[in-house]
Structure formats: C-alpha cells, structure tokens
C-alpha positions as CSV (number, residue, x, y, z in Angstrom):
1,X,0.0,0.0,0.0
2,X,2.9,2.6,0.7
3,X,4.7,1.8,-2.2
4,X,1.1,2.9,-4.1
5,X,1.9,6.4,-3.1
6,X,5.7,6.3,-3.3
7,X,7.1,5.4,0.3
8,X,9.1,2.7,-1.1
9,X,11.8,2.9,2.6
10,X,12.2,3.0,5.8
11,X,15.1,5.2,7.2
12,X,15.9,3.3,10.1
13,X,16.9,-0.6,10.7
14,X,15.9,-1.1,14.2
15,X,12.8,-3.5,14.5
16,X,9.2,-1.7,15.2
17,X,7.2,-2.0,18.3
18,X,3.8,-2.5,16.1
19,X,0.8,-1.4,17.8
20,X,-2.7,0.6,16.6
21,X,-2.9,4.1,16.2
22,X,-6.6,6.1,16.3
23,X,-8.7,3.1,18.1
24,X,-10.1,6.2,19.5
25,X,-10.2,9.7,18.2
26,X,-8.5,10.7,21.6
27,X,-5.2,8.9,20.6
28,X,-4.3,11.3,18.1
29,X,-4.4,15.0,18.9
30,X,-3.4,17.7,16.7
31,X,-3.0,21.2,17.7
32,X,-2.5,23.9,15.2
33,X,0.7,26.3,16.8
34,X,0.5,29.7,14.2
35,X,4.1,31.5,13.9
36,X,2.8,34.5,16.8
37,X,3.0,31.4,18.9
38,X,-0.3,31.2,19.3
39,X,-1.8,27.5,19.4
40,X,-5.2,26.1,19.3
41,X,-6.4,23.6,21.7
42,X,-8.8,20.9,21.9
43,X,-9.4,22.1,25.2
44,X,-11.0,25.6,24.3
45,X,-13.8,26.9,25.9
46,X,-15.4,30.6,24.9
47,X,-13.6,33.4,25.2
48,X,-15.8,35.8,27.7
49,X,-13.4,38.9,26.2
50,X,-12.9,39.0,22.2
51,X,-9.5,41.2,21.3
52,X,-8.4,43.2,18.7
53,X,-10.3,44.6,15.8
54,X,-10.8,43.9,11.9
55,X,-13.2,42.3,9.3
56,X,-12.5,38.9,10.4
57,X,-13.6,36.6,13.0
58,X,-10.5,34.3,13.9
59,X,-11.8,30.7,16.4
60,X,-10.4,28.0,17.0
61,X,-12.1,24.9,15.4
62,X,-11.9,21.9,17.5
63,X,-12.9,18.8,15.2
64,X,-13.2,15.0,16.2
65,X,-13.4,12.2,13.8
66,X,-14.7,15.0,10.8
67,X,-13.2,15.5,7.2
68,X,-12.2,19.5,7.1
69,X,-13.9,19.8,4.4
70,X,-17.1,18.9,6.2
71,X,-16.3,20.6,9.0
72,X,-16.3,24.0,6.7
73,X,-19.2,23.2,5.1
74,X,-21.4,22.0,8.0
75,X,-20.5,25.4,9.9
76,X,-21.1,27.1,6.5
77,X,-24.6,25.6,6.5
78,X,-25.1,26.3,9.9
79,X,-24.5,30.4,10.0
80,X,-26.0,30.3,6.3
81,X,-22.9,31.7,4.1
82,X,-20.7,30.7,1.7
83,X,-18.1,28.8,2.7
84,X,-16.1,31.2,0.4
85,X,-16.1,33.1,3.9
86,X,-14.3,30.5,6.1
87,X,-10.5,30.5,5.6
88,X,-8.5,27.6,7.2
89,X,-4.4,27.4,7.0
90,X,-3.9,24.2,7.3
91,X,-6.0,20.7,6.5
92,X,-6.0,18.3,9.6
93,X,-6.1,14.6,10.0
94,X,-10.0,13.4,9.6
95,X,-9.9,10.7,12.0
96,X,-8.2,12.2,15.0
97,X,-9.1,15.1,17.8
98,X,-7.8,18.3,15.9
99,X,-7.9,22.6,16.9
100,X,-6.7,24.5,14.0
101,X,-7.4,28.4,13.4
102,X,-10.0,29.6,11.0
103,X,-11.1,33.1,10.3
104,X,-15.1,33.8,9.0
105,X,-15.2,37.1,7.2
106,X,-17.9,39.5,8.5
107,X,-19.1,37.3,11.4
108,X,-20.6,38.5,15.0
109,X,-19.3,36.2,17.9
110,X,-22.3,36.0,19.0
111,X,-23.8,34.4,15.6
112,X,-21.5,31.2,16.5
113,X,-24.1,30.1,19.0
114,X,-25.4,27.7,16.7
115,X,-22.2,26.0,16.0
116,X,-22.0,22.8,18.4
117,X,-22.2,19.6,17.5
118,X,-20.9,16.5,19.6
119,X,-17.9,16.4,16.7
120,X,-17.8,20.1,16.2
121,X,-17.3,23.4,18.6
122,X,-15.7,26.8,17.7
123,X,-15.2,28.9,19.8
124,X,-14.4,33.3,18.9
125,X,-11.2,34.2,19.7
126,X,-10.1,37.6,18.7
127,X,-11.4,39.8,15.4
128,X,-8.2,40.5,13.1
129,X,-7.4,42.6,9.5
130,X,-6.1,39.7,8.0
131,X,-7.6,36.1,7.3
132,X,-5.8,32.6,8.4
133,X,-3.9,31.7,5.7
134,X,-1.0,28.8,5.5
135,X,1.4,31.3,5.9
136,X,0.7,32.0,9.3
137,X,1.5,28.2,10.3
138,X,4.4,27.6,12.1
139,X,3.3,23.5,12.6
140,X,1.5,21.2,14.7
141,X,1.9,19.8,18.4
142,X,0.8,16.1,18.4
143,X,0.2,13.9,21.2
144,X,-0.2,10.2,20.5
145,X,-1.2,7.1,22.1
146,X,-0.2,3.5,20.8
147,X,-2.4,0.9,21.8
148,X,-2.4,-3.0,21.1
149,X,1.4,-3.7,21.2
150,X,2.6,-7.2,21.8
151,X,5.8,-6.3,23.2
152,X,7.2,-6.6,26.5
153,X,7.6,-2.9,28.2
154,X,11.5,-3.4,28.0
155,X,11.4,-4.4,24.4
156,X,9.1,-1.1,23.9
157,X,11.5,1.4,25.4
158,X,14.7,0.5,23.4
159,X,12.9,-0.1,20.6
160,X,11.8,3.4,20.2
161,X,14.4,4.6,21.9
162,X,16.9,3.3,19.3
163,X,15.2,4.6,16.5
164,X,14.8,8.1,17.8
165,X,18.9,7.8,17.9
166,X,18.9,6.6,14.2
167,X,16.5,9.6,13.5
168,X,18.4,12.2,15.1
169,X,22.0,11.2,13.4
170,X,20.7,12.3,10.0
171,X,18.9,15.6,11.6
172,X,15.7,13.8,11.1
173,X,13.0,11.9,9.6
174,X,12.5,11.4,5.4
175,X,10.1,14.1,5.0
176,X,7.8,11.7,2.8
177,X,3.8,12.9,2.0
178,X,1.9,10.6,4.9
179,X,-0.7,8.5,3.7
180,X,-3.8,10.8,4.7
181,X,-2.4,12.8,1.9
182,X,-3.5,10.5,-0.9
183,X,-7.0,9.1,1.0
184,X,-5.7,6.3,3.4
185,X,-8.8,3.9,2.7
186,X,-8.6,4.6,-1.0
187,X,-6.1,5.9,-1.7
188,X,-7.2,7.8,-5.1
189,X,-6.5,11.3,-5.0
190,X,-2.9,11.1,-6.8
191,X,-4.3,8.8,-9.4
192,X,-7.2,11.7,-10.3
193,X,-4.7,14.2,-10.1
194,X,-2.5,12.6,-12.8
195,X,-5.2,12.3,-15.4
196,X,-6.6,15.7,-14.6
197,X,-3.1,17.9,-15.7
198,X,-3.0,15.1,-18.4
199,X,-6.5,15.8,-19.8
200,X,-7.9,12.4,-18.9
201,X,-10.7,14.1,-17.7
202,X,-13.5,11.1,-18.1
203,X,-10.6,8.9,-16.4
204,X,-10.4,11.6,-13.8
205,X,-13.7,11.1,-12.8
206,X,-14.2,7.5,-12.9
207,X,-11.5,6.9,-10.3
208,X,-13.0,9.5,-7.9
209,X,-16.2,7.8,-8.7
210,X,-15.9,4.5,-9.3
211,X,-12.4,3.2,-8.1
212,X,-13.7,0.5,-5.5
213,X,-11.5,-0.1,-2.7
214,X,-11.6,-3.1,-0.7
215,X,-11.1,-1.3,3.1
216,X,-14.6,0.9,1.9
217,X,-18.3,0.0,3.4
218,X,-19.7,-2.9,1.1
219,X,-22.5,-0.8,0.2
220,X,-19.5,2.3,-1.1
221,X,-18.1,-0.5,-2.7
222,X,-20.9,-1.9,-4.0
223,X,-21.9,1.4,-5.6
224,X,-18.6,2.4,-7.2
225,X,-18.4,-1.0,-9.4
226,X,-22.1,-0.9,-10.6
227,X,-20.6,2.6,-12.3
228,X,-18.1,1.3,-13.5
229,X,-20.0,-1.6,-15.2
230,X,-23.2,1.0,-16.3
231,X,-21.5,4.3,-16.5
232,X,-25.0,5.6,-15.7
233,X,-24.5,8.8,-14.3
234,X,-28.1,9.4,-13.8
235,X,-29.1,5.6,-12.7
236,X,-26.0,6.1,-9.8
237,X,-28.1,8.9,-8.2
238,X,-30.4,6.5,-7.0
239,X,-28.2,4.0,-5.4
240,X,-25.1,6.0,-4.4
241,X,-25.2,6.5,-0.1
242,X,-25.9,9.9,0.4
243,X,-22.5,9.7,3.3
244,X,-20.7,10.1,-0.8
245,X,-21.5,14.1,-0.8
246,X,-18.6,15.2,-3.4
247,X,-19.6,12.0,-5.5
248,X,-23.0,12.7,-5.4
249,X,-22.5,16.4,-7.0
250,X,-20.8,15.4,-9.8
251,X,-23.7,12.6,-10.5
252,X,-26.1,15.3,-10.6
253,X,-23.9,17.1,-12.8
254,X,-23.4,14.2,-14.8
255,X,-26.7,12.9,-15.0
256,X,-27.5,16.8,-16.4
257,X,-25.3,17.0,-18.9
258,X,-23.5,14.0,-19.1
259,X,-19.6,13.9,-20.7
260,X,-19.3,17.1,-18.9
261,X,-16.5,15.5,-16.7
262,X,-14.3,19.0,-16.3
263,X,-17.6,20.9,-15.5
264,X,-18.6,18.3,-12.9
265,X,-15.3,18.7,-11.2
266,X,-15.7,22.4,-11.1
267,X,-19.1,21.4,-8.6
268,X,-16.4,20.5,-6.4
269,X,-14.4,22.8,-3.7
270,X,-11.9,24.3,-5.4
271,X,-9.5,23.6,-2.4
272,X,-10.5,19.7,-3.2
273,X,-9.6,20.2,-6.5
274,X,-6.4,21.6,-6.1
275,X,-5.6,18.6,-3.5
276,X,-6.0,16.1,-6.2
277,X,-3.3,17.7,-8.1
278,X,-1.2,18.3,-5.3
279,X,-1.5,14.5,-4.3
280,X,-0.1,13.7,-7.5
281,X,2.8,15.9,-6.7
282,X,3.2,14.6,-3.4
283,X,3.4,11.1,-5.3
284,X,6.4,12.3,-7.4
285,X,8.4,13.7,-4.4
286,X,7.7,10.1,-2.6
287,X,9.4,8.7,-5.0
288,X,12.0,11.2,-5.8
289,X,13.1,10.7,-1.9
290,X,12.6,6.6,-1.5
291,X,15.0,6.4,-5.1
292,X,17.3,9.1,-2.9
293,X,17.2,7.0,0.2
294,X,17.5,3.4,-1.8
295,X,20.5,4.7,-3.3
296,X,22.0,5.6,-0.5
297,X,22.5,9.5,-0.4
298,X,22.9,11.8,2.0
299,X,19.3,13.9,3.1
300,X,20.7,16.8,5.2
301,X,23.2,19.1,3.8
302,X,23.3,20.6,0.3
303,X,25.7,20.2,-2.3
304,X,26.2,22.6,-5.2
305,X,24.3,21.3,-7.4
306,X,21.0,20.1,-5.2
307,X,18.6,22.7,-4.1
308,X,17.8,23.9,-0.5
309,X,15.8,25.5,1.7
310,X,16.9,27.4,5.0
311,X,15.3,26.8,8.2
312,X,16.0,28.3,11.2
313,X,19.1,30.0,9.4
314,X,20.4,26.6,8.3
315,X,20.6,25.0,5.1
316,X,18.3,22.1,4.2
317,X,18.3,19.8,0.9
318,X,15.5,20.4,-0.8
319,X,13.8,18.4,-3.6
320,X,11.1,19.1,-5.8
321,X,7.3,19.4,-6.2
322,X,7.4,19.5,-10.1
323,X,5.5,22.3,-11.3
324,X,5.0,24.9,-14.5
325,X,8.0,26.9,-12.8
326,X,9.9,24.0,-10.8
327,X,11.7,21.9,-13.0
328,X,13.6,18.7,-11.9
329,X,17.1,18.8,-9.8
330,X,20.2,18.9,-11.5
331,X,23.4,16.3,-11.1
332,X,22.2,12.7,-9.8
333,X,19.2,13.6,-8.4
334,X,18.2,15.4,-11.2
335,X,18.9,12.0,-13.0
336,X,16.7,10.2,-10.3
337,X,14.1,12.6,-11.0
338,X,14.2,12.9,-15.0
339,X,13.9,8.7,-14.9
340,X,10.4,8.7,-12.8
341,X,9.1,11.6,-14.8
342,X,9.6,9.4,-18.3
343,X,8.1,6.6,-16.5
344,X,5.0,8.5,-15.2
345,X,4.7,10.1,-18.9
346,X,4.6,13.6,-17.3
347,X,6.4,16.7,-17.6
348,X,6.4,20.0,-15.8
349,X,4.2,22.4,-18.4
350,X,1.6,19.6,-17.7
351,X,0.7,21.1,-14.6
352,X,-0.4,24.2,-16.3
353,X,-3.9,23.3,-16.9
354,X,-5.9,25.3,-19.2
355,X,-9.2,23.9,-19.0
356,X,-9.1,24.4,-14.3
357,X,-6.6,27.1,-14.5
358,X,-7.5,27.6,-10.6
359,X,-5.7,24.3,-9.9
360,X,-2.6,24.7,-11.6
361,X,0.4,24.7,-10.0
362,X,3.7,26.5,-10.6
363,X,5.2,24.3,-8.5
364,X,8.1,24.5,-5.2
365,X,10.6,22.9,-3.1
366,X,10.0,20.8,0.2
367,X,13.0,19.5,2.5
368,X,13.8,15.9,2.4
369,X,14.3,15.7,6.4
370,X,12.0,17.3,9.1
371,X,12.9,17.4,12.1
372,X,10.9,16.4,15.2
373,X,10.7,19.1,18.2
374,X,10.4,18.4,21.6
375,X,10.3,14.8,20.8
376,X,8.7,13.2,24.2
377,X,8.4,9.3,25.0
378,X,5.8,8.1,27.7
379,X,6.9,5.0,30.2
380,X,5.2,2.2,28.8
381,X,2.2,0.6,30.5
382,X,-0.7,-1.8,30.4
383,X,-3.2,-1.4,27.6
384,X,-6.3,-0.9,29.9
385,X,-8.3,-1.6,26.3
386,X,-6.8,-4.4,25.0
387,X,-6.5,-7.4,27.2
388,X,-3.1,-8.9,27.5
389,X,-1.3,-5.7,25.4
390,X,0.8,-2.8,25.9
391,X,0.6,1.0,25.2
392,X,2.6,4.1,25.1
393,X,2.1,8.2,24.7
394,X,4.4,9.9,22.0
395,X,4.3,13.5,21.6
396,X,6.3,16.1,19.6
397,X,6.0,18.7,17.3
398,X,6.6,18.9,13.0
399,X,6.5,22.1,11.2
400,X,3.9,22.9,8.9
401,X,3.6,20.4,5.7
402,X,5.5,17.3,7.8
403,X,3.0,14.1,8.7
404,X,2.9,12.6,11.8
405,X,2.2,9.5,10.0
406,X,5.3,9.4,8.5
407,X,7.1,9.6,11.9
408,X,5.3,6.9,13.4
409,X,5.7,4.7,10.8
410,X,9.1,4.3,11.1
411,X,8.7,3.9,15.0
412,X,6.2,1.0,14.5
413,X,6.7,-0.6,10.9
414,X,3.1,-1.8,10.5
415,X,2.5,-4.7,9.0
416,X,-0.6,-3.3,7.2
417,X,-1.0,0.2,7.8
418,X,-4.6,0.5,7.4
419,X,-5.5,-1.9,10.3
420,X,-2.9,-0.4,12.3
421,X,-4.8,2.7,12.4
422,X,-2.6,4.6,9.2
C-alpha cells in the first residue's frame, strides 16, 4: 500500500514496536501552533473577552473524527454563508481530535451560538485585519497514544528509543507525504490528479467515482463497481449512499449534462480540486526521496548542485514538487528525478492546466528531512483496552507540511497500515 503512493523505505533498521494508532479519536491530537506562537487547543472553551479589531472573526475549530472539508461546510450551513467566507491554514487529519485556526469574514461572535455539535465546537477568539492563511503556520503539536502492542515494556522502550537515535543522526525523519495525503482507505486522490493535468478528464472522474476499494463500506463499494459496469450517471443517483457528498455532485452534474466530466469537477471545492493535483505531486516527491534513500545518499546538507531550503538559518536539501516553474534537480538527483518523470509520462508544463486554471500549480521545493521538536516518550504501561497488550504516549512537534504518519511509521513498521490505524 505505501509503495502505491511512493514510500518505497524505511530510514531506520531497528525493528518496530507494532501497535494501533486512532482506536479512538483521543489517541491522536493535533493542535495547530500559528508563527505568533499562538496554538489552538482541543481544550478551548469561549472566550468571555474578544481582542483586537478587523473584518475577520479568527476561532479556533476543534474537530473529532470530521473530514475539514465537512467541517467548513457544515458550519457554513449552519450560520447560512458561503463557505467562500471560512478561511482555514492548514487541512487536519480526519480521524483524530484536531484545533486548528479559521477566520469567517464578517461574522458576530455571537452568531456562533449555533455551532455545536458533539464532533464540532468553535469557539471566537479575537477579530483581526487579515484572514488565516497557510502562511501563518508555524506547525502542529501532536500527542499520541499506541495501543495494542505485543511487546514486552523493555522491548518497547529500546525499541523506540533506538530509533529516535537513528533519526536524530541524519537531523531527522524522510520528510515523505503521509498517507492521509493521498486518501488512506482509497487511496485515489494522486491517481485523479495525474489524469486531470494530463487531460484524462472522463478517467479523472471515474476513479474519484468509481475506483472500488476493498477497506470501503460494502454498500460504497458496491456502488462504485455498478458505475463502473453501467456508466449511468443518472441511474447512480439512485443507489449512491448519500455519506458520498462530493460523489453525489458530480452525479447530478453528470446525470445533467452528461460527458461534462471538467464541469462536474468544477461542482467541487476548489480547495478539493487543487488537492488532487497536489497529491499527485506529493506522489512524485515520494518517489523522488525513496529512489534518494534506496541509493543511499545523503538527506541533510546541500551540495552545489542540489537545491535547498533554509530553516532556522540553516541549510536544508530540498527536492522538488514539479510544477510549470519547478523543473527537476540537477546532477544525480536530477537523474533520479528525470527517470520517474519518463516513466510516469509527465512533464512540468503539464501542470499548467488550461481547462481548471484555478488548480494549476507552478510548482516549489519541500526539504527531504523534518525534524521532530520536543520529541517526548511516555513510560510504557498496560493497555487498559486491550487485554493482555501494551501502550505508550508519544508526543512532539513537525513544522507545517511534515506528517505525523510518517514519523510513526518508522517507529512502528506496521505490517498493514490501514489496520494499524494509518
């Protein structure tokens, strides 16, 4: 499954612990820490004094076991305005306990009363001049139980304590795309991406449609391959679960005008749209890194002819997210790169697309390490849930962009990542 969405690796050799991630939302928090150091938490309660003045309304979302994209819409439906007027900086695991910031243009605290759900509160914090944007990230805090490990305490605590010394020798962890990135139950969004800068458009939408996976609800499943037996857009209204809201607006589009596949994606968030694409770059830099690692080169410092970022006044390698304006690297990782783009059948310019031009993308540079902060390791003790098991609280903190995920994985080297809670 991770070598589906490029994480061919790992970086370290000592053995995993194992274990289950997410058996309950509560054991896997993320809180949102903006560069003003100011940090959302899933313990928010309202604010009795609101500071500052502006145009926009900045709260602090606090999400459990909810999609962001839902999230926006549902409070969207509930204060009756576009969702055009709730800006978020960052998107947030779905099945986890998140806070994040989000700002709602024009918007009265007191208008927010409405906006409570038993998987949903906000809560006003301050009104500003300028909206949450990604920008203002700085990362996330995460706090982290493991549950279900068959290991003896002892075997737990040099396990993990091992591979935190094997991560920290390099300056970190490979700074792969985690597997929320590309949809971890179907993991699909890359695969629309790709035939959506290549023009596939029909392709496009029959994989967001009708790619069954086998980790989805029989009925989902069900659903997807009688479309992709009758390619009755219409018919598929009557049968598709009405949980499938994105899939169900492009049916009705469909089913309207049907072989109007680039207009039914445009009945999708834009933000969704532009994920797809940015999946599929995520992909290539997967692979980029895993060929990097395989072959044995160095991840931290620079050479002349590699690219970098600085961080913190220090010089990161950097390797690319192909776009219009970011070409491959140069020297052997350029050749690395230049060999997966033939094989894909892709090429920069494709991501100019003229049909969406609100997706393109010009493209960037992402480090190959990131580092983990404040890096924290719980004693091990009894899993009170699981009889006969083990568990232990993780917690640290990623900047902005850097997956969790992709940390743990290395910790725990899953056997199969979606049952252990991936």
């Amino acid at each position: 499954m991770e070598k589906d969405i490029g994480i061919e690796v790992y970086a370290t050799k000592t053995l995993g612990i194992g274990g289950r991630l997410r058996q309950f939302p509560e054991d896997f928090i993320v809180e949102e820490v903006l560069v003003n150091g100011s940090t959302a938490n899933v313990e928010s309660r309202n604010t009795v004094n609101i500071t500052g003045r502006g145009r926009y309304l900045v709260c602090v979302l606090v999400k459990r076991n909810m999609d962001i994209f839902q999230a926006v819409q549902t409070i969207a439906n509930r204060l009756d305005i576009s969702t055009e007027r709730i800006q978020i900086g960052g998107i947030k695991d779905a099945n986890a306990l998140t806070a994040q910031h989000v700002s709602i243009s024009r918007m009265l605290p007191e208008q927010l009363g409405q906006i409570k759900t038993r998987n949903l509160r906000l809560y006003p914090i301050r009104f500003s001049n300028e909206k949450i944007h990604s920008g203002m990230l700085f990362g996330n805090k995460f706090r982290i139980i493991i549950r279900a490990i068959n290991h003896s305490m002892l075997t737990i605590t040099k396990r993990l304590e091992n591979i935190n010394r094997e991560l920290f020798k390099p300056g970190g962890c490979p700074n792969f795309f985690g597997h929320q990135r590309f949809g971890t139950s179907r993991a699909i969004t890359h695969q629309v991406g790709k035939h959506m800068l290549l023009g596939e458009w029909e392709k496009a939408a029959l994989a967001f449609l009708a790619k069954p996976s086998p980790l989805e609800h029989p009925e989902t499943r069900k659903a997807r391959q009688r479309l992709v037996d009758s390619r009755d857009y219409a018919e598929a209204l009557t049968y598709f679960p009405t949980r499938l809201t994105y899939e169900r607006q492009m049916l009705t589009h469909l089913a309207r005008q049907r072989g109007d596949f680039v207009g039914a994606f445009h009945r999708l968030p834009k933000k969704l749209c532009q994920l797809f694409l940015q999946a599929y770059q995520s992909y290539l830099f997967n692979k980029f890194l895993s060929q990097r690692i395989k072959d044995d080169m160095h991840l931290k410092k620079p050479r002349k002819t590699e690219y970098k970022l600085t961080v913190n006044k220090e010089d990161f390698l950097a390797l690319p997210l192909i776009g219009y304006r970011q070409p491959p690297s140069t020297g052997k990782q350029g050749e690395i790169e230049t060999v997966i783009l033939a094989e894909e059948g892709v090429k920069p310019d494709d991501f100019k697309v003229s049909v969406m031009p609100e997706i393109s993308s010009q493209g960037g540079l992402r480090t190959a390490l990131t580092q983990l902060i404040d890096f924290n390791m719980g004693k091990p003790s009894v899993d009170d849930v699981n009889l006969g098991k083990n568990m232990v609280h993780l917690s640290f903190m990623l900047r902005k962009g850097s997956y969790a995920t992709v940390v743990l994985r290395e910790f725990m080297k899953p056997l199969h990542p979606i049952k252990a809670g991936f």
